[in-house]
PAKE-760778 format. One record per residue: x negated, y negated, z negated of N, C-alpha, C, CB in turn. Coordinates in pm, whole numbers, padded with zeros to 5 digits, always signed. Last residue first. Glycine has a CB too. Layout:
BEGIN
XYZXYZXYZXYZ
...
REM end
This chain:
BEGIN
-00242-02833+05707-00261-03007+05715-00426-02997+05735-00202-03117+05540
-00219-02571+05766-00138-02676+05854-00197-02816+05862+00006-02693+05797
-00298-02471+05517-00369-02478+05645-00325-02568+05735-00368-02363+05708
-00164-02595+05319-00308-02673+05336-00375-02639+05455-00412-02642+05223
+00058-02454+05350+00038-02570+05392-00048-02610+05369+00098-02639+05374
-00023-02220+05260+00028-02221+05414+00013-02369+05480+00197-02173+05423
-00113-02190+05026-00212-02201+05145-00173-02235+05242-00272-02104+05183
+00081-02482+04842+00030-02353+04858-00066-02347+05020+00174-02243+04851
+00180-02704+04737+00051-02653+04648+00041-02487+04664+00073-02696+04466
+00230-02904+05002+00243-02819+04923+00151-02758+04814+00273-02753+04988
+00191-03255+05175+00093-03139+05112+00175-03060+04977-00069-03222+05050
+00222-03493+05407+00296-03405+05301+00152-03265+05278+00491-03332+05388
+00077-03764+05427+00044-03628+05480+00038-03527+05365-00094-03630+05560
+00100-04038+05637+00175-03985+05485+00134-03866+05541+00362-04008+05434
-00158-04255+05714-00073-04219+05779-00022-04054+05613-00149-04185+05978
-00281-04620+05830-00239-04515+05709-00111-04414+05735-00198-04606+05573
-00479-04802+06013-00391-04705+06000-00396-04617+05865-00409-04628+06113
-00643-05058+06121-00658-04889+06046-00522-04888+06048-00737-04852+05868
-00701-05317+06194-00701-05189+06339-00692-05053+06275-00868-05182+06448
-00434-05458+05987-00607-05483+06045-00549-05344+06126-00796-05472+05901
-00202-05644+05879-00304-05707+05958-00375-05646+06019-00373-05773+05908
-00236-05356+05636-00159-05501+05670-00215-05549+05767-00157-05612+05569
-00391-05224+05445-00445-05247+05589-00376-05297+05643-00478-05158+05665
-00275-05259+05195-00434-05293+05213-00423-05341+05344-00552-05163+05201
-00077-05163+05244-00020-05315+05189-00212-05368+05233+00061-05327+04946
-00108-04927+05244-00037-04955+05381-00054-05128+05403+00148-04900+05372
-00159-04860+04967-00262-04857+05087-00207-04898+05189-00319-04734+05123
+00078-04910+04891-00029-04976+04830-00152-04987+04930-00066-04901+04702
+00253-04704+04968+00274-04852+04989+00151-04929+04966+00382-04907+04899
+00094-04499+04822+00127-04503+04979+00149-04646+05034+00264-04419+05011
+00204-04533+04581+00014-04548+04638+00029-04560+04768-00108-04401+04615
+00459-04526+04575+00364-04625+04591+00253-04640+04586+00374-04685+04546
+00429-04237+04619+00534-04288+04735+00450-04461+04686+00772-04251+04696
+00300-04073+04405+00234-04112+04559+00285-04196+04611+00232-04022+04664
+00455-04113+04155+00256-04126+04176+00236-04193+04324+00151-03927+04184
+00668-04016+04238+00659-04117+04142+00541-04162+04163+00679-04083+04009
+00642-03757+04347+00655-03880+04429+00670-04007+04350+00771-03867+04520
+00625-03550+04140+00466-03619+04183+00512-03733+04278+00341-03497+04279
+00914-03434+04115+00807-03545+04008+00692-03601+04031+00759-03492+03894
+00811-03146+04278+00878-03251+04205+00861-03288+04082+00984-03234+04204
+00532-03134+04508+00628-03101+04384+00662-03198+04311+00581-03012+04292
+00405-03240+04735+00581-03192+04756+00645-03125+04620+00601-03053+04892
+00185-03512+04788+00224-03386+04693+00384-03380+04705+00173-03409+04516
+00052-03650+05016+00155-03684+04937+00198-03546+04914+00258-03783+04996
-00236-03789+05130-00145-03703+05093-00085-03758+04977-00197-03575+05074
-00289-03999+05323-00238-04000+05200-00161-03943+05165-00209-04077+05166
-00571-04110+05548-00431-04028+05544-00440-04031+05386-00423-03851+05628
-00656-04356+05807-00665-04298+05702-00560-04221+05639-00702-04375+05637
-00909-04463+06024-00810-04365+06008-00747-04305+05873-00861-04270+06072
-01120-04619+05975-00990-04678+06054-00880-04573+06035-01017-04702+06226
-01342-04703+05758-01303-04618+05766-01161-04699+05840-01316-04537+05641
-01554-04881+05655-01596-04832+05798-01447-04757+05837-01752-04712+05797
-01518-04944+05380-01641-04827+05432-01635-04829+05581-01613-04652+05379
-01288-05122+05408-01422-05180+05393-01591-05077+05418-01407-05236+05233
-01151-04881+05369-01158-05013+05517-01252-05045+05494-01067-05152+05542
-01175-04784+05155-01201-04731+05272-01230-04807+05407-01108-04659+05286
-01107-05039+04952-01221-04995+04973-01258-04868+05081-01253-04972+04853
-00831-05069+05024-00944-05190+05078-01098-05131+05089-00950-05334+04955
-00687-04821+04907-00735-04836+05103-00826-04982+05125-00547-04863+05235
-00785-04864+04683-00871-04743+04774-00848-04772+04905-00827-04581+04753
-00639-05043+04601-00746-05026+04573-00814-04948+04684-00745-04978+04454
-00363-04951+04689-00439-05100+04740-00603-05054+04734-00402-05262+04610
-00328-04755+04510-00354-04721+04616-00402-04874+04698-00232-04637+04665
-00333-04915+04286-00427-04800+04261-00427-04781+04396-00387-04670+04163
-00082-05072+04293-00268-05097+04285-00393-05031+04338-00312-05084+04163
+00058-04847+04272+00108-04922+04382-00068-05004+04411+00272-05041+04330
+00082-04773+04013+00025-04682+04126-00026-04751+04244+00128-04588+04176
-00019-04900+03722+00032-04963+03829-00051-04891+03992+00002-05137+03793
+00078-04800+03439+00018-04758+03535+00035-04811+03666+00036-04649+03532
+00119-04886+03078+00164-04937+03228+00017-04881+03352+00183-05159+03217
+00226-04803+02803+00077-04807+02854+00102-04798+03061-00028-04627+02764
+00480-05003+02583+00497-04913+02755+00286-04932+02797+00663-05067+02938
+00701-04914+02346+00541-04958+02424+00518-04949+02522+00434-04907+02402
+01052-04960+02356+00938-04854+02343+00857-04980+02379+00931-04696+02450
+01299-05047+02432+01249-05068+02322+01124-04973+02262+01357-05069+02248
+01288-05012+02766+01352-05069+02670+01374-05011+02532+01454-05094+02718
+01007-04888+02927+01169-04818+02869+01155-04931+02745+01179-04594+02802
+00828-04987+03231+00880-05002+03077+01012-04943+03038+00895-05149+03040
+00666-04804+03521+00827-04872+03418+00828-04863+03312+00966-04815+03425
+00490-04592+03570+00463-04745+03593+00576-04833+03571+00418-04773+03731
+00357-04473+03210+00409-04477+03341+00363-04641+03431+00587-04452+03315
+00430-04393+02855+00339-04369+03013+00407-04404+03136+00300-04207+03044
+00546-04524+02616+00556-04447+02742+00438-04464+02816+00671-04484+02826
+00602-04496+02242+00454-04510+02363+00483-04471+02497+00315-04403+02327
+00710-04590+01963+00719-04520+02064+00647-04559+02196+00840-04508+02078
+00631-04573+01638+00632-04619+01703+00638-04512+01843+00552-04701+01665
+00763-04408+01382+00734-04562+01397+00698-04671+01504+00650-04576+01333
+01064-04232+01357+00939-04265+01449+00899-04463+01429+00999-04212+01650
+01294-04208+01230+01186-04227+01144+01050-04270+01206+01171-04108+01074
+01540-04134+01346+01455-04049+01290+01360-04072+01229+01420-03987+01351
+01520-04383+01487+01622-04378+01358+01583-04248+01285+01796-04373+01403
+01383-04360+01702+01334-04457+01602+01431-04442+01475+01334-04614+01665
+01495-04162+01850+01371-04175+01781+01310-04229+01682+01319-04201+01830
+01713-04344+01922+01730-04180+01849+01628-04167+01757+01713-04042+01956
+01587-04480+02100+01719-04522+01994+01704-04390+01877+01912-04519+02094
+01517-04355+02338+01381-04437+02216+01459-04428+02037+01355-04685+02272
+01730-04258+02381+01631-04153+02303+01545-04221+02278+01575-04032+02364
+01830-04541+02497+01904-04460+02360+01794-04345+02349+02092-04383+02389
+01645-04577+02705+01690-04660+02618+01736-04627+02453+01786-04706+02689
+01531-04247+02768+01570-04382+02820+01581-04491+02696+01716-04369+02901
+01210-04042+02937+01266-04125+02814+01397-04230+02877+01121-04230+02739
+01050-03946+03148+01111-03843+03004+01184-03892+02942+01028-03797+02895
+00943-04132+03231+01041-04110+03318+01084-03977+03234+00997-04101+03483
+00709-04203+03093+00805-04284+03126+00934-04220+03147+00766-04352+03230
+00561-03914+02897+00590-04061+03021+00716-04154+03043+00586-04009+03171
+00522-04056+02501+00586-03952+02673+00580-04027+02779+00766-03897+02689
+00483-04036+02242+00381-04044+02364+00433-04032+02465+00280-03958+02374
+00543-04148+01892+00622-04010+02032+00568-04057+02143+00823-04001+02073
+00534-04107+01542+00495-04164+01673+00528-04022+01832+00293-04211+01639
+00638-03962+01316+00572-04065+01291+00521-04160+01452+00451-04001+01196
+00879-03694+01385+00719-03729+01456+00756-03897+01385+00691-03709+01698
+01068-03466+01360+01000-03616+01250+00883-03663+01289+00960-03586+01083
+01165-03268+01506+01034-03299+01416+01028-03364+01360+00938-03319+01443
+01417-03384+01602+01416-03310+01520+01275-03283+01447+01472-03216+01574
+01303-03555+01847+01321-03590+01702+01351-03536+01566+01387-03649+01705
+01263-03382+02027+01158-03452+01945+01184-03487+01824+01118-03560+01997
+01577-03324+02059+01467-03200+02039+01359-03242+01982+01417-03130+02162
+01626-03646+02135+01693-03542+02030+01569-03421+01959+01829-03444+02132
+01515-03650+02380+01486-03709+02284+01503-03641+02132+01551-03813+02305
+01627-03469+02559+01446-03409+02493+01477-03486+02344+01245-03501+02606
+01854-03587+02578+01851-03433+02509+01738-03387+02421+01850-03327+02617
+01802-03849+02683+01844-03810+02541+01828-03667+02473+01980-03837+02535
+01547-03679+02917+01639-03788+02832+01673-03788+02713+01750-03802+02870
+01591-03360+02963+01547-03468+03005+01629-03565+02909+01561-03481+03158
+01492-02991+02956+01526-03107+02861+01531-03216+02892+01461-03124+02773
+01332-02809+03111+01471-02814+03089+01525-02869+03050+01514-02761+03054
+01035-02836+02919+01126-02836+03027+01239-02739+03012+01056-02810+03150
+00848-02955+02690+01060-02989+02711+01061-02961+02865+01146-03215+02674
+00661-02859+02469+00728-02800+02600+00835-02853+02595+00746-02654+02619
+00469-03099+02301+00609-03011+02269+00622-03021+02420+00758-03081+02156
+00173-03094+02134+00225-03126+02249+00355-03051+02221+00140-03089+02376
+00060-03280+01856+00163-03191+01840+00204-03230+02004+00279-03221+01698
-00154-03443+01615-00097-03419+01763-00062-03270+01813-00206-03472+01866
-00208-03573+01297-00199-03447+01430-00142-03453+01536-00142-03333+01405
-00416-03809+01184-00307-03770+01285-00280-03630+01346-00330-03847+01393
-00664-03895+01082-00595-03807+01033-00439-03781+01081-00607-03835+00911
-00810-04049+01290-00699-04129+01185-00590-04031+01095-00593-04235+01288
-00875-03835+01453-01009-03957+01374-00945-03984+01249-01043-04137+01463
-00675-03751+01618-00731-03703+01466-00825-03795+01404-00812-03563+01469
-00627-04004+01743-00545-03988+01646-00578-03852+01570-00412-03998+01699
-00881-03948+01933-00854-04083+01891-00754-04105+01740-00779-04149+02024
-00824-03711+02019-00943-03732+01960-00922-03847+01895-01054-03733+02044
-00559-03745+02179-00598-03682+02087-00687-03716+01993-00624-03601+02126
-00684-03962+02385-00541-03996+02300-00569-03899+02179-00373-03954+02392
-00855-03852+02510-00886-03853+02420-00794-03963+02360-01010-03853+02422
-00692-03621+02625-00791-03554+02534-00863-03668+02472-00893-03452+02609
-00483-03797+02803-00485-03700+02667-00559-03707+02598-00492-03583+02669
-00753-03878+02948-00640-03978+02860-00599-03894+02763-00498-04038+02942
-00779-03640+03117-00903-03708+02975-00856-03801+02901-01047-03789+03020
-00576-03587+03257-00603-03508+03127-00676-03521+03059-00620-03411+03127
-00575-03845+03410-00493-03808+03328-00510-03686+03219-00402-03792+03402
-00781-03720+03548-00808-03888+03479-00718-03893+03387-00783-04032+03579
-00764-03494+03648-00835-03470+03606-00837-03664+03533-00931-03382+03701
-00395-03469+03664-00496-03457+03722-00635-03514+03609-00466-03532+03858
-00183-03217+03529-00175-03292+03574-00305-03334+03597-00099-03346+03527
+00175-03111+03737-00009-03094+03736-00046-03204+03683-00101-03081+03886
+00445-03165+03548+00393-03205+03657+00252-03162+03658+00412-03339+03672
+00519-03163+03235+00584-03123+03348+00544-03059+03491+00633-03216+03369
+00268-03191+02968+00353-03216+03117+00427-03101+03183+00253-03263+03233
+00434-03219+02648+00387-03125+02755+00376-03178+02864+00459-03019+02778
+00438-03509+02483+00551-03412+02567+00463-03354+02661+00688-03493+02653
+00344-03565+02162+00279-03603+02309+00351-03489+02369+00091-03602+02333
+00332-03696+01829+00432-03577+01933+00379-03629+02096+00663-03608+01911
+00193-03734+01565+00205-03729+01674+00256-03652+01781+00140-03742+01683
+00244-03665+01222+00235-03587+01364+00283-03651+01488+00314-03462+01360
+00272-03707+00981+00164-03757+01025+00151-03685+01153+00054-03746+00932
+00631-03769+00893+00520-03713+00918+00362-03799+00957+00567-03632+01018
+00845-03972+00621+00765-03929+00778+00708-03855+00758+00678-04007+00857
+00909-03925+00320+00994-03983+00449+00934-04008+00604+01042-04125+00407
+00710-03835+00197+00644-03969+00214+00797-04010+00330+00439-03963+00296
+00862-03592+00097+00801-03691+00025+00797-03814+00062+00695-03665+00005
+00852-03488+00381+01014-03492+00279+01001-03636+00187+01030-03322+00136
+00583-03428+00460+00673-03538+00521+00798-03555+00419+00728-03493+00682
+00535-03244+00263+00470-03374+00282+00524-03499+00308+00397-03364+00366
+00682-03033+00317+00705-03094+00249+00658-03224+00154+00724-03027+00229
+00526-03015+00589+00675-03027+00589+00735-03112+00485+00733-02897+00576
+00315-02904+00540+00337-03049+00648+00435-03100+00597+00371-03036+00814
+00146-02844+00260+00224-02811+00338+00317-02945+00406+00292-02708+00266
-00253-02858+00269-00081-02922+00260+00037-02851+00314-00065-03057+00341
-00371-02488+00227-00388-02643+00308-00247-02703+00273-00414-02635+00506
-00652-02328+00041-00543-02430+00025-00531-02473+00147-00563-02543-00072
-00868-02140+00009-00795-02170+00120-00700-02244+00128-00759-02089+00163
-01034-02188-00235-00888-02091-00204-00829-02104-00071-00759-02131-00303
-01239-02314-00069-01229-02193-00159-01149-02131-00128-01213-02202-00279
-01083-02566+00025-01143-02425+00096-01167-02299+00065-01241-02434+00127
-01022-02678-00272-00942-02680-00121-00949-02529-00022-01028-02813-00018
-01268-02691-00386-01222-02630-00485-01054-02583-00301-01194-02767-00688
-01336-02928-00200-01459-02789-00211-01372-02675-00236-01587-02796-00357
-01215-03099-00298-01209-03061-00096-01267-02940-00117-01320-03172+00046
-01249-03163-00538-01102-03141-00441-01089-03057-00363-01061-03234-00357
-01536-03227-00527-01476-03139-00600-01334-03072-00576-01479-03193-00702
-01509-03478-00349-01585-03340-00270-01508-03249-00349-01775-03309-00284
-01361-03641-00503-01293-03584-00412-01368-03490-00328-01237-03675-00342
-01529-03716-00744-01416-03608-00752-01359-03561-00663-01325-03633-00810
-01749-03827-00599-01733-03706-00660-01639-03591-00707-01769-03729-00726
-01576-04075-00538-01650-03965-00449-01677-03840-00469-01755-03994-00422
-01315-04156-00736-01445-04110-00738-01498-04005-00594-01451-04032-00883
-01047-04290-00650-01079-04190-00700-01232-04194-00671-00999-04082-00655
-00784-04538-00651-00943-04524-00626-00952-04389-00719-01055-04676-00685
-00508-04531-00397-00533-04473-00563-00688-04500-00569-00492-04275-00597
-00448-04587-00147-00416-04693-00248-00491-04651-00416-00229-04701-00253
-00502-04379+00032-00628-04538-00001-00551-04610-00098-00666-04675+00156
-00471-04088+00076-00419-04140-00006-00495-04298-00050-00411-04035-00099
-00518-03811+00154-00624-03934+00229-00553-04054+00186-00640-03933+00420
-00416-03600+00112-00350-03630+00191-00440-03791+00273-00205-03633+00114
-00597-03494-00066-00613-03410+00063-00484-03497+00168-00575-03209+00024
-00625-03690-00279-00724-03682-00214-00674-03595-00074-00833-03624-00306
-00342-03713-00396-00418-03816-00303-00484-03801-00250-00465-03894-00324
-00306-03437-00459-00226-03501-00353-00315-03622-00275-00088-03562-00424
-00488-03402-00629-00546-03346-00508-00457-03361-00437-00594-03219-00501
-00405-03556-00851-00509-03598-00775-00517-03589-00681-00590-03573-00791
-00172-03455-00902-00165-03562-00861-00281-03622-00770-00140-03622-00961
-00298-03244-01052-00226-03208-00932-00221-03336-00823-00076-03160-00977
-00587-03314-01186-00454-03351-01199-00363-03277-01049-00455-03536-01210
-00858-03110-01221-00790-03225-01212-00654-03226-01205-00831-03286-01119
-01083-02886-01171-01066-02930-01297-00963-03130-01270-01265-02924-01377
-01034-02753-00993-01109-02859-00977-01133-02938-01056-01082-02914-00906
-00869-02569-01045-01015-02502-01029-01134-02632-01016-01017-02392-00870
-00657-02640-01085-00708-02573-01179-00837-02558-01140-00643-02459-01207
-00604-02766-00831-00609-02884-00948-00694-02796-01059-00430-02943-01016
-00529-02535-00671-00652-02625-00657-00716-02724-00764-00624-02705-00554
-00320-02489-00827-00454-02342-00805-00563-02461-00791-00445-02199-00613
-00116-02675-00714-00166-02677-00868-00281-02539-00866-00009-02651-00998
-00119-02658-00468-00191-02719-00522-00233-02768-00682-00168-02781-00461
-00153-02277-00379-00057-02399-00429-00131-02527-00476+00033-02352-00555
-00208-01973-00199-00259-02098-00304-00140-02197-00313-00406-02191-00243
-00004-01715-00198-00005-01820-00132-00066-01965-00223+00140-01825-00082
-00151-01425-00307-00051-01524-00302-00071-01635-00249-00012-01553-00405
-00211-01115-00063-00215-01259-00170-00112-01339-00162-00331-01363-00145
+00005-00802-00061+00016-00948+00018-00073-01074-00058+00192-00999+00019
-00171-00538-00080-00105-00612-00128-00129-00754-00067-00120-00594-00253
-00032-00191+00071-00137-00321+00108-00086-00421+00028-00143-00378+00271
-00085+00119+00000+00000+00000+00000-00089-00124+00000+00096-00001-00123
REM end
């Protein structure tokens, strides 16, 4: 018969650390209003690992009425190598600050619905693109307790942050700087899975807007994310 241990508690930790329960709330939750001794809080952290102690999230959040969990929505969509270092270091950035980041799968979910589903976490903050979110699931969000709400994209959602992507630039950008290489012929693929025409259809404009006036050409060149059509194109 195998016996189950018991599940440390933070009064195990307080015993071994010779301190207050109270203490090792402040210390493992990172608590700056209380001053505690350097010393006492290695003793915390040490006495922590030992037993393997860790907070429990949940009833953390009950306490303080939020979480410390960042909620960032799965993508949907591929996504590309500039965009997945934003993530990674959106991430990196909010563990620094003792943040967890928490990606949540919502497909099948759009709008209010996802909203809802997020909010059932208690996320302290909610990351999503743009076009995941409307007006009322900011609404939702924020009455759940979210302190602040963050879209991605190239449209602001009314009463959120909006980190603004301006595609339409982005493709200017590149067709001045192809023209300017020498380059008269130029093509812009345009990805056939859905949700990527948000990205392309104004990069497309953007580059078209470059070569305005001049002897180049920009020309739309649908692309599947399978072989048949990469042979074709």
């Amino acid at each position: 018969m195998v016996q189950i241990p018991n599940t440390p508690t933070s009064a195990d930790v307080a015993r071994l650390a010779g301190v207050s329960r109270a203490t090792v709330s402040y210390v493992l939750n990172n608590t700056g209003a209380v001053r505690i001794s350097e010393a006492t809080r290695q003793r915390v952290r040490q006495a922590a690992r030992e037993l393997g102690y860790v907070p429990h999230a949940a009833a953390r959040s009950l306490r303080a009425g939020h979480s410390r969990t960042v909620l960032m929505s799965a993508p949907t969509t591929p996504a590309g190598p500039v965009y997945g270092r934003l993530l990674g270091e959106l991430q990196t950035a909010f563990g620094s600050l003792d943040y967890t980041v928490v990606q949540y799968g919502s497909v099948g979910l759009r709008g209010d619905e996802a909203a809802r589903a997020w909010a059932e976490l208690r996320p302290v903050a909610v990351v999503v693109p743009a076009t995941e979110l409307g007006p009322r699931g900011v609404a939702v969000l924020k009455r759940a307790g979210a302190r602040a709400v963050v879209t991605l994209g190239p449209d602001r959602v009314e009463g959120a942050h909006a980190l603004l992507t301006d595609h339409a630039a982005v493709g200017h950008c590149a067709g001045t700087h192809l023209y300017a290489r020498g380059r008269r012929r130029i093509g812009v693929v345009m990805p056939e899975e859905p949700g990527l025409d948000a990205f392309s259809r104004p990069r497309l404009a953007g580059v078209r807007r470059a070569l305005l006036g001049t002897d180049a050409t920009a020309t739309a060149l649908p692309l599947a994310y399978t072989e048949a059509s990469a042979g074709r194109l």
